[in-house]
DRENLOBA-9477 format. One record per atom (N, C-alpha, C): x, y, z; residue in three letters. Coordinates in steps of 0.1 Angstrom, whole numbers, padded with zeros to 4 digits, always signed. Atoms other than C-alpha are relative to their C-alpha. Layout:
XYZAla...
***
This chain:
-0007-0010+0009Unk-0158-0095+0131Unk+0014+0004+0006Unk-0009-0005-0011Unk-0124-0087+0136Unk+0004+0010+0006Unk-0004-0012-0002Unk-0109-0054+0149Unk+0005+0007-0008Unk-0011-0009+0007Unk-0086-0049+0127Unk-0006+0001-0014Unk-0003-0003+0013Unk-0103-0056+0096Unk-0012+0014-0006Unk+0007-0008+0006Unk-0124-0025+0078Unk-0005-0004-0018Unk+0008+0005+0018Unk-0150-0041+0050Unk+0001+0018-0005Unk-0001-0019+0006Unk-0151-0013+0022Unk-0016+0003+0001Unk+0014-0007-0009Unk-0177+0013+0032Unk+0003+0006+0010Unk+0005+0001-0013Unk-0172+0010+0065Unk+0008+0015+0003Unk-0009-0008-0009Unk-0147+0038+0071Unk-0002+0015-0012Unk-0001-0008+0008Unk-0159+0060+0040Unk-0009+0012+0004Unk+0008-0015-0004Unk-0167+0100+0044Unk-0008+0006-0016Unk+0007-0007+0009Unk-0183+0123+0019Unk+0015+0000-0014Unk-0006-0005+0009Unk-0165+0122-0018Unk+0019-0012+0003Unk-0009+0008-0003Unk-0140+0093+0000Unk-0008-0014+0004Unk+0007+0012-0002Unk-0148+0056-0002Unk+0012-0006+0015Unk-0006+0002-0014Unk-0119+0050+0026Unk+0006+0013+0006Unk-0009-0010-0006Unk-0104+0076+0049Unk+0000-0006+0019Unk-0006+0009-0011Unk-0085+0060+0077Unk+0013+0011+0005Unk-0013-0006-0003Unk-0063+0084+0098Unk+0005-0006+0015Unk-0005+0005-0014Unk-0041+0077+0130Unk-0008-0003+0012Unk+0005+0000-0011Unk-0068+0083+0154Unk-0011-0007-0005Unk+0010+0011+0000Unk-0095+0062+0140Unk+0003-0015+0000Unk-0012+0009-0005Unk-0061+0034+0138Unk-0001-0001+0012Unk-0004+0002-0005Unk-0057+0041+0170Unk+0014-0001+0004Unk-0014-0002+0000Unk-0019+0045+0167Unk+0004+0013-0003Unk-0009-0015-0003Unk+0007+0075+0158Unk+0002+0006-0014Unk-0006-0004+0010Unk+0016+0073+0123Unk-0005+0003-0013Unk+0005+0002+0012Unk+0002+0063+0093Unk-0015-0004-0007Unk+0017-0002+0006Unk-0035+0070+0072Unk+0002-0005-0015Unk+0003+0000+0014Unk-0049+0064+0039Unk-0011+0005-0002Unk+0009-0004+0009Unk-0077+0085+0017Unk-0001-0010-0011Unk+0006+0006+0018Unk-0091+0070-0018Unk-0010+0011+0004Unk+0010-0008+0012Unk-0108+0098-0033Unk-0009-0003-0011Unk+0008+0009+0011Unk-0137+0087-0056Unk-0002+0017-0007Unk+0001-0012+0008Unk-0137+0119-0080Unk-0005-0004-0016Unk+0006-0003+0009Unk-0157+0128-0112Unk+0008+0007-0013Unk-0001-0004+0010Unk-0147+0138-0146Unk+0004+0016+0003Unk-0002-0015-0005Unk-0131+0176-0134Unk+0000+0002+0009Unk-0003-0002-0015Unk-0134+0171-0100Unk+0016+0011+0003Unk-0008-0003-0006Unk-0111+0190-0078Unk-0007-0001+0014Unk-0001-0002-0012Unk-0099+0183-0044Unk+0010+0009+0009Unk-0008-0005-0010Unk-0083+0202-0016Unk+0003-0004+0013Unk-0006+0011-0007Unk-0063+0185+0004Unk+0012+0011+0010Unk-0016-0006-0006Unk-0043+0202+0038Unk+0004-0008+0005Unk-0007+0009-0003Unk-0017+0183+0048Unk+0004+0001+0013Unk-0004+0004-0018Unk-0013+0191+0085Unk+0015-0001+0002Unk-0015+0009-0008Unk+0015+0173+0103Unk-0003-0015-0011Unk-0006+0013+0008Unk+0013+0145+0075Unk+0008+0004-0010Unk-0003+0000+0013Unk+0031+0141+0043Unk-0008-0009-0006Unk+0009+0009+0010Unk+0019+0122+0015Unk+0004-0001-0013Unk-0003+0007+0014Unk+0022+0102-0015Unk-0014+0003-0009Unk+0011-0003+0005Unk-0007+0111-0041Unk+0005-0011-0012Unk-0007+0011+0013Unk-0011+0075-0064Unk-0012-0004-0006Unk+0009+0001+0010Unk-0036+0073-0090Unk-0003-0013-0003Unk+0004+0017-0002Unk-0057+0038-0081Unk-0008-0002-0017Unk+0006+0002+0014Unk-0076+0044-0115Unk-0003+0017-0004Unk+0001-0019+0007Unk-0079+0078-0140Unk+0016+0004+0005Unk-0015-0008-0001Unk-0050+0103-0135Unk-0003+0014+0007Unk+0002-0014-0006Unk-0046+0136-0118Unk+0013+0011-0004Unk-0008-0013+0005Unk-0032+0168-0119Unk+0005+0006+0014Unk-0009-0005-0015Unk-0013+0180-0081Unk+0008+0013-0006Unk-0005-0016-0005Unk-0008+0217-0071Unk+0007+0003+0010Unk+0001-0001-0011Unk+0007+0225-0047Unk+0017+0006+0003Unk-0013-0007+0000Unk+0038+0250-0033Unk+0001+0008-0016Unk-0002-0006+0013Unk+0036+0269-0069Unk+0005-0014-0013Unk-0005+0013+0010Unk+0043+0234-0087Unk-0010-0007-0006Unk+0009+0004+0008Unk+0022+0218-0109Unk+0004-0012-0008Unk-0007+0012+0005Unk+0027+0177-0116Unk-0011-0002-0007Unk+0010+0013+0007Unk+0007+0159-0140Unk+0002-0013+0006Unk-0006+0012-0007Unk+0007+0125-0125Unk-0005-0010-0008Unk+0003+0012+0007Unk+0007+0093-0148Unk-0012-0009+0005Unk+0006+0011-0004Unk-0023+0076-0144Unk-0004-0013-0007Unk+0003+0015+0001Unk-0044+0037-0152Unk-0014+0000-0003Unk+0013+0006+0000Unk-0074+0021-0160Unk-0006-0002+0012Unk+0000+0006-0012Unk-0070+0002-0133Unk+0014-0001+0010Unk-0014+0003-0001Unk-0045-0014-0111Unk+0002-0011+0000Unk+0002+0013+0005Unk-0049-0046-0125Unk+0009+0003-0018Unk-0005-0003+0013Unk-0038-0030-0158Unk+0013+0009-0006Unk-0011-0009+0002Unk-0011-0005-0152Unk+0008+0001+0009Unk+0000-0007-0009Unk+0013+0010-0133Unk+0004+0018+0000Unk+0002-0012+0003Unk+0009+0047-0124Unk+0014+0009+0006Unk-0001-0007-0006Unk+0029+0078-0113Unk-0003+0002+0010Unk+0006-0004-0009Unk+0027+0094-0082Unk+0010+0013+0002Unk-0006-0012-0004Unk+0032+0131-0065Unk+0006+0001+0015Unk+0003+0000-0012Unk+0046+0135-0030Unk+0001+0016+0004Unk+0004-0015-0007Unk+0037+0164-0008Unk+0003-0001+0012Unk-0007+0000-0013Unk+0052+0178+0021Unk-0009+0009+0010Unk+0005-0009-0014Unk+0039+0190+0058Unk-0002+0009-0005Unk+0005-0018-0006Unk+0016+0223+0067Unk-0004+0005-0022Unk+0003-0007+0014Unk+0009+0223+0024Unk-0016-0001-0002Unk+0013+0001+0005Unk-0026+0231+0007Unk+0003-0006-0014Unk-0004+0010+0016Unk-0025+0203-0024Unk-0014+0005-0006Unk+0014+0003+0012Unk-0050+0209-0052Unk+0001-0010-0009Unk-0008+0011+0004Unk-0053+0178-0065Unk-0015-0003-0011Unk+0008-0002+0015Unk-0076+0176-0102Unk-0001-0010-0005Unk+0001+0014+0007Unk-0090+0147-0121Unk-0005+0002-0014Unk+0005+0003+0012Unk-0095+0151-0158Unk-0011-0009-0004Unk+0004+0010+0001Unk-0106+0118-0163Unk-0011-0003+0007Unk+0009+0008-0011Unk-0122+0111-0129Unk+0006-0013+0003Unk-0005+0012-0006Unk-0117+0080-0110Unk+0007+0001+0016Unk-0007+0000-0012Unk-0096+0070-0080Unk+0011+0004+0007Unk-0016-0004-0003Unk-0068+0086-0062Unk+0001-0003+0015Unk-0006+0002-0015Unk-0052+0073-0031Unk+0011+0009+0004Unk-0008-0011-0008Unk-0038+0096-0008Unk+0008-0010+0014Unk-0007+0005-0010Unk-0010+0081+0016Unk+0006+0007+0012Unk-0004-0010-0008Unk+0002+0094+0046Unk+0002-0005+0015Unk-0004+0004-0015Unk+0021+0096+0077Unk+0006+0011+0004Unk-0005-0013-0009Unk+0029+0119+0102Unk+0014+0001+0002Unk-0016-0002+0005Unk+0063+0136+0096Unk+0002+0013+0009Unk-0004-0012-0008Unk+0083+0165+0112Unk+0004+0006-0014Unk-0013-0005+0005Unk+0107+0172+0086Unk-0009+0006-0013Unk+0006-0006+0011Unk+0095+0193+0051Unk+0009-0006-0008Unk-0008-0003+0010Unk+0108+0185+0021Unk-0008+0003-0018Unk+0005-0008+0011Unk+0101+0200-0015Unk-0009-0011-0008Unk+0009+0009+0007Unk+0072+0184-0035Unk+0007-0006-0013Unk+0000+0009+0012Unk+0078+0160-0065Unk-0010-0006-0005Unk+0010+0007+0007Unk+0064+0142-0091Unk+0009-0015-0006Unk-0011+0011+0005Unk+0083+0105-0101Unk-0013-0004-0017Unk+0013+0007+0011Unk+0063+0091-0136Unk+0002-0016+0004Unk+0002+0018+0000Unk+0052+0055-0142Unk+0015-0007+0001Unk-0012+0007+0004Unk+0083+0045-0162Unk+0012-0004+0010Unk-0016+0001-0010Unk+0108+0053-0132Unk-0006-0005+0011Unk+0005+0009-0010Unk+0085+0034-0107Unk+0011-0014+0001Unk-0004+0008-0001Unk+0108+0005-0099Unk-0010-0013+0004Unk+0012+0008-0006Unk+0092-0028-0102Unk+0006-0018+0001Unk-0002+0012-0011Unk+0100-0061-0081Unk-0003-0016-0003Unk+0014+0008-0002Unk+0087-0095-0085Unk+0016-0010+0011Unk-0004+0006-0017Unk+0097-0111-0049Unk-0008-0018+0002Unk+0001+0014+0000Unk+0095-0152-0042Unk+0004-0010-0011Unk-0005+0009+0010Unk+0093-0181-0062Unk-0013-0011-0001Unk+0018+0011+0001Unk+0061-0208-0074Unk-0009+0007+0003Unk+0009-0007+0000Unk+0033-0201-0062Unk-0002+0011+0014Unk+0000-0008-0012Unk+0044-0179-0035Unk+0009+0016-0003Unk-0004-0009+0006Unk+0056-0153-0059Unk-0014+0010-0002Unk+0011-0009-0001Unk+0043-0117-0061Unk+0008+0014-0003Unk-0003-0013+0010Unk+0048-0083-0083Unk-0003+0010+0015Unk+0001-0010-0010Unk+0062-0052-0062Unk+0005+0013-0005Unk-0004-0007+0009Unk+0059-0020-0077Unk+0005+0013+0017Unk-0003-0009-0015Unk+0080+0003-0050Unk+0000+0014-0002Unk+0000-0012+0005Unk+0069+0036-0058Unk+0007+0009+0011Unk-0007-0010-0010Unk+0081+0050-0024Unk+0002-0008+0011Unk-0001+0006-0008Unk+0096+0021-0007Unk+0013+0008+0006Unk-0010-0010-0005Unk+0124+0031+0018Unk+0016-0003-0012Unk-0011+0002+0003Unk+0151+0023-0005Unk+0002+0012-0019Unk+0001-0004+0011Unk+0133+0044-0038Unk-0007+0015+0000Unk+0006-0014-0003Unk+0125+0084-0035Unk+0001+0005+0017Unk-0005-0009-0018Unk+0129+0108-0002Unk-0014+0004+0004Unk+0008-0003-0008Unk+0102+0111+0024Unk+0010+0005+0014Unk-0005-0004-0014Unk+0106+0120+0064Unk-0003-0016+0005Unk+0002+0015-0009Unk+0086+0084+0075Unk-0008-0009-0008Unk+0015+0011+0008Unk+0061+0071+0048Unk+0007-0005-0005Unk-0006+0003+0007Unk+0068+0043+0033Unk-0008-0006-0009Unk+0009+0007+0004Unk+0044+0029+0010Unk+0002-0008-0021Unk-0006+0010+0011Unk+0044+0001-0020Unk-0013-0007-0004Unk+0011+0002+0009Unk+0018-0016-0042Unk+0006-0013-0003Unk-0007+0019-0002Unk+0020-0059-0043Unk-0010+0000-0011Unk+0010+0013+0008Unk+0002-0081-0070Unk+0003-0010+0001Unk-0002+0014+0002Unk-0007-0112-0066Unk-0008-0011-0012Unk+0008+0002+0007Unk-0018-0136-0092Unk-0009-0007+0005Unk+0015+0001-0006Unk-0050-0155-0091Unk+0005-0018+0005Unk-0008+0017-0004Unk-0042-0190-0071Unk+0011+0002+0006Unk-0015-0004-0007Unk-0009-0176-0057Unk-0006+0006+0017Unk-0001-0005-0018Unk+0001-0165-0020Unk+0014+0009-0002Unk-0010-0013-0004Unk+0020-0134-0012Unk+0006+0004+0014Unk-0004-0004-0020Unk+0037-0118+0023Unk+0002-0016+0007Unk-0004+0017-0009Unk+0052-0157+0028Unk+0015+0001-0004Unk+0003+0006-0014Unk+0070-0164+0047Unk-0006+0018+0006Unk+0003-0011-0008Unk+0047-0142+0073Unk+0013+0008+0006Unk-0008-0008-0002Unk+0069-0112+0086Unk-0004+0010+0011Unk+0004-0005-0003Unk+0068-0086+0109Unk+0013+0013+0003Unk-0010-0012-0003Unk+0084-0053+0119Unk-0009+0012+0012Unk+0006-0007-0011Unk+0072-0041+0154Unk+0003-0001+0014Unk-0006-0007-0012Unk+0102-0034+0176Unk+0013+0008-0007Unk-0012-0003+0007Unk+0134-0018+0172Unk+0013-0004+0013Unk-0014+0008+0000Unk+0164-0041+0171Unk+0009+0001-0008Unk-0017+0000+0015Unk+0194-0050+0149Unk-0010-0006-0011Unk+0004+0008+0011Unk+0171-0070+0127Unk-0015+0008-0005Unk+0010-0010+0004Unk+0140-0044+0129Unk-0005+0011+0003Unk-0001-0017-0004Unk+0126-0009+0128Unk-0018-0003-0003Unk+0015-0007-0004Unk+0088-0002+0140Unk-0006+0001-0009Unk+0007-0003+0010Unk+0062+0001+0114Unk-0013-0007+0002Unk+0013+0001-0001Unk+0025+0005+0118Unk-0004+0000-0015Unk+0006-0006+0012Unk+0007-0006+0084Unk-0017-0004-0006Unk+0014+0005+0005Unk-0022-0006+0066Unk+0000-0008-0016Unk+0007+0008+0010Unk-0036-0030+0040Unk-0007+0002-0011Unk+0016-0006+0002Unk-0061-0018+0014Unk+0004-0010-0013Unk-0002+0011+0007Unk-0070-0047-0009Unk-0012+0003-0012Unk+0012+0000+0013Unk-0087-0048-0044Unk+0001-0016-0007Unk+0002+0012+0005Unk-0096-0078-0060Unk-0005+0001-0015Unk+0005-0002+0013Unk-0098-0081-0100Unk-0015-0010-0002Unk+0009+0010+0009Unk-0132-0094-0113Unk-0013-0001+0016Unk+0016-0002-0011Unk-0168-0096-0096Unk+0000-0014+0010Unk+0000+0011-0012Unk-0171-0119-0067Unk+0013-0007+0006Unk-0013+0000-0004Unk-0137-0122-0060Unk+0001+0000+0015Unk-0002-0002-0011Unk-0121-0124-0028Unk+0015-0008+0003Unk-0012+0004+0002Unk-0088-0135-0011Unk+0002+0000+0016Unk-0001+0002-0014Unk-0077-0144+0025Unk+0014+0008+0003Unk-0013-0006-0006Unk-0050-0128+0048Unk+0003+0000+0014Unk-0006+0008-0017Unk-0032-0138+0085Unk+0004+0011+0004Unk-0007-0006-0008Unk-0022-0117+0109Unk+0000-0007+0018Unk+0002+0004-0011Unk-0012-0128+0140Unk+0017+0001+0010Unk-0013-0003-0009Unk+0015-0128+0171Unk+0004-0010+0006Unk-0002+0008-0003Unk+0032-0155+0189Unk-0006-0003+0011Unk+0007+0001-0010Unk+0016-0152+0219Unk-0014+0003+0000Unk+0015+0002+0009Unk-0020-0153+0202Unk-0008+0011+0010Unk+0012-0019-0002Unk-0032-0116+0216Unk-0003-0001-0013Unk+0007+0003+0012Unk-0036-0116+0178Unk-0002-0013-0013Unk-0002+0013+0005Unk-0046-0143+0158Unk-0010+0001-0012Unk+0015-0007+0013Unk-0067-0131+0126Unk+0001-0008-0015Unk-0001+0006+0015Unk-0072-0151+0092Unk-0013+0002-0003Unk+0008-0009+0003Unk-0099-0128+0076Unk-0004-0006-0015Unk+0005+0002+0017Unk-0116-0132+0039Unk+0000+0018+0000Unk+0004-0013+0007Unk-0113-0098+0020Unk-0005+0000-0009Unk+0007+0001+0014Unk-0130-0084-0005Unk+0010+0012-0006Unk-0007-0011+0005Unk-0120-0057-0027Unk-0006+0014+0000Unk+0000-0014-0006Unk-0119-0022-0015Unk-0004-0001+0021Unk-0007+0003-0015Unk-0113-0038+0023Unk+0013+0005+0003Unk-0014-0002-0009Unk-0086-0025+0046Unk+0003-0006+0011Unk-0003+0006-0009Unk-0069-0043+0071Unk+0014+0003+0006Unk-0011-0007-0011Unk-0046-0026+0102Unk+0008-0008+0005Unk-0011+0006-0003Unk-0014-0039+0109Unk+0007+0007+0011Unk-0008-0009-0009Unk-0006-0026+0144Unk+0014-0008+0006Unk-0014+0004-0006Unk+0022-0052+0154Unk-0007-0016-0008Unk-0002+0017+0004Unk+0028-0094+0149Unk+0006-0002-0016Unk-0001-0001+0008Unk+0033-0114+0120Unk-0009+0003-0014Unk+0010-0003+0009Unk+0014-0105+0087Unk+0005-0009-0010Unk-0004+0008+0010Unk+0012-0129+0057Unk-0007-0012+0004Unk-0001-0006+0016Unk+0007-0147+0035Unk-0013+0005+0002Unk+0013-0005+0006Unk-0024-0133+0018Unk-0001-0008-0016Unk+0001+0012+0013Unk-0038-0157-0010Unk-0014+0005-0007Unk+0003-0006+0011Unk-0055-0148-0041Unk-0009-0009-0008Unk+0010+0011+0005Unk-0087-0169-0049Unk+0002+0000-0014Unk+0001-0001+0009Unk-0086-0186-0080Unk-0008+0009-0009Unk+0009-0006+0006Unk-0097-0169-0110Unk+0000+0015+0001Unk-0003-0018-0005Unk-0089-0133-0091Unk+0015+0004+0006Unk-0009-0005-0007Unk-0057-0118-0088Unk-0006+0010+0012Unk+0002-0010-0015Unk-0054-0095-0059Unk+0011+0008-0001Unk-0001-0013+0001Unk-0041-0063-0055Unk+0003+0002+0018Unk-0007-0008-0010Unk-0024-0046-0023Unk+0008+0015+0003Unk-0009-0014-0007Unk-0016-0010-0012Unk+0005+0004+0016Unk-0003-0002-0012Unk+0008-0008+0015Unk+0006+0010+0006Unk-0001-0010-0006Unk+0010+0022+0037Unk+0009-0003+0015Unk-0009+0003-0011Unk+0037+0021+0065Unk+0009+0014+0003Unk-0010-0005-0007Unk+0058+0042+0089Unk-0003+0000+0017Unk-0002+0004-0014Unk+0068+0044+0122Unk+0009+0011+0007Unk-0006-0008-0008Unk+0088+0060+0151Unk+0020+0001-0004Unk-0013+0002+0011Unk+0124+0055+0133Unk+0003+0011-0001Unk-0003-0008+0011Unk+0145+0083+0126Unk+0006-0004-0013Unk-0005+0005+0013Unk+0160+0066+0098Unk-0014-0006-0003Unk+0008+0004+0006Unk+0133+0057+0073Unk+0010-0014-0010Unk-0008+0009+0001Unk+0143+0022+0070Unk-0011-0015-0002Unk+0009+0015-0001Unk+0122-0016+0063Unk+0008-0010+0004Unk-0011+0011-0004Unk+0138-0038+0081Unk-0008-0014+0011Unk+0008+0011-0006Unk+0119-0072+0090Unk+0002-0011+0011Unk-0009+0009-0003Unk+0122-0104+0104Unk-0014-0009-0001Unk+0011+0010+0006Unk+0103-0132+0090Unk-0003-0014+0007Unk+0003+0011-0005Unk+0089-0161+0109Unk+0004-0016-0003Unk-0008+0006+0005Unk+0113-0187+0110Unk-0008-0018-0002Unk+0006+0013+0005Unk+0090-0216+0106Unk-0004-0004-0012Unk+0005+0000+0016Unk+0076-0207+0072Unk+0015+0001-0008Unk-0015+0005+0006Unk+0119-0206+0059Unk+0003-0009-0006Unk-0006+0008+0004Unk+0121-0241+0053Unk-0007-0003-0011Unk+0008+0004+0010Unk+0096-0245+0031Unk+0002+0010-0013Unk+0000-0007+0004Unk+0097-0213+0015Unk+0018-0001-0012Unk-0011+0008+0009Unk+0135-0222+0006Unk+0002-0010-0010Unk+0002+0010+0011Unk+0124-0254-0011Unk-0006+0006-0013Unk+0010-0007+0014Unk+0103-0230-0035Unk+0011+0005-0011Unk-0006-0009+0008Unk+0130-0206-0044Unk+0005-0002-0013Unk-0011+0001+0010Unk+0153-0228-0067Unk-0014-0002-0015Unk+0010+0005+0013Unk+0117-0232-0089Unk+0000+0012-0008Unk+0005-0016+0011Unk+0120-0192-0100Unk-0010+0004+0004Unk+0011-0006-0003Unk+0091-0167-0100Unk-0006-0007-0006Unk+0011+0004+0013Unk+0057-0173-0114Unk+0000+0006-0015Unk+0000-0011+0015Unk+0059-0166-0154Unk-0010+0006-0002Unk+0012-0005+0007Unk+0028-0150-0151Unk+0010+0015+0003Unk-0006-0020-0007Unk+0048-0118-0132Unk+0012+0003-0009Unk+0005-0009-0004Unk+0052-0093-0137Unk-0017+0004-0006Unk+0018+0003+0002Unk+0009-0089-0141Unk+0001+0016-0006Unk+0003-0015+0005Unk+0013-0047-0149Unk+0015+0006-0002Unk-0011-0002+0009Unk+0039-0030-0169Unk-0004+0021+0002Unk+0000-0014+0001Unk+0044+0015-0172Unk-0007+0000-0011Unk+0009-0006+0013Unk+0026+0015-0205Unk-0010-0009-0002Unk
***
């Protein structure tokens, strides 16, 4: 079994099917919750020394929190939509409500800095589709570093379709140079459709890590350094990715460097275009 990877279950508390924070990582920065909540549920949520992104994996919610009050766009699924999200800042008590019921993922990473809560909707989600053939893959960047204000989180949501490969060429971001900036991330993978499943690489050049894992859906898998990628999407099942990142940076910044062996090939793809299946989920 590997180290890094967390089948789902494994890491789930009471009223949470995952809750993954820095010290069960083993690192400094960055956690994820999924909340499994009921038809009226409410949770209470303190935020500590994190901040946090609040993003509605299925159902919708309602976020309190500072005297403000978001409705947040939610989905069926995330195979079928894409949703809203709220973010919430350091040392706050979130009340966070589910009409519907369903799934809400809580993101988060350890911040200094405060800043005022928000709410962004579906529609102004910016959404991505990255590569080309079959190595193309839908990126909805709800709070990548280039879209909305955090202190260090940076987190984003991939699809891939079913037969496709994503995160190629492999990549990594775990020093700080001219070409990259630090970032511990996590993984959390869903898989559309029953028996599904989908593979994913992590590894380093000097094979301390060397991981090519099967996931399933509602698996997590820790990205403390090397390259990560691709991740491939068994026929028949697309696949699904929430990625949670930040790091020691004061600039909240993504800045890579992609493993120059997988380049040449990856180039021969490009002039083919994306896959016309992508984009796979739409705001309405």
């Amino acid at each position: 079994m590997s180290e890094y990877l967390y089948p789902a279950g494994t890491t789930a508390q009471s009223g949470s099917s995952v809750a993954i924070d820095p010290e069960l990582a083993g690192w400094s920065y960055c956690g994820l919750q999924v909340l499994q909540m009921g038809p009226g549920d409410t949770r209470v949520v303190t935020t500590g020394d994190d901040e946090a992104a609040i993003l509605p994996l299925a159902g919708e919610c309602v976020v309190a929190v500072e005297g403000m009050r978001f409705e947040v766009d939610g989905r069926d699924s995330v195979f079928s939509g894409i949703a809203g999200f709220a973010y919430v800042p350091i040392d706050s008590e979130v009340q966070i409500t589910s009409p519907t019921g369903g799934e809400i993922a809580v993101c988060t990473a350890r911040a200094t800095r405060h800043i005022d809560p928000y709410a962004v909707p579906a529609r102004a989600v910016s959404v991505e589709v990255r590569g080309a053939s079959t190595a193309s893959r839908q990126i909805n960047n709800f709070l990548s570093a280039s879209f909305w204000e955090a202190d260090k989180l940076i987190a984003v949501e991939v699809l891939t379709p079913e037969g496709g490969w994503s995160s190629y060429p492999a990549h990594k971001h775990d020093e700080m140079s001219e070409t990259e900036v630090e970032l511990e991330e996590i993984y959390y993978f869903r898989i559309d459709g029953a028996g599904g499943s989908g593979f994913f690489t992590c590894y380093t050049m000097d094979g301390e890590i060397a991981e090519t894992v099967t996931v399933h859906d509602g698996d997590a898998f820790l990205v403390p350094k090397g390259f990560h990628g691709p991740a491939a999407a068994f026929p028949g099942h697309h696949m699904y990715y929430l990625n949670v990142m930040a790091g020691p940076s004061q600039e909240r910044k993504w800045n890579i460097c992609n493993d120059p062996r997988q380049e040449p090939a990856m180039a021969r793809l490009m002039p083919l275009g994306p896959d016309p299946r992508l984009p796979l989920t739409a705001a309405d």
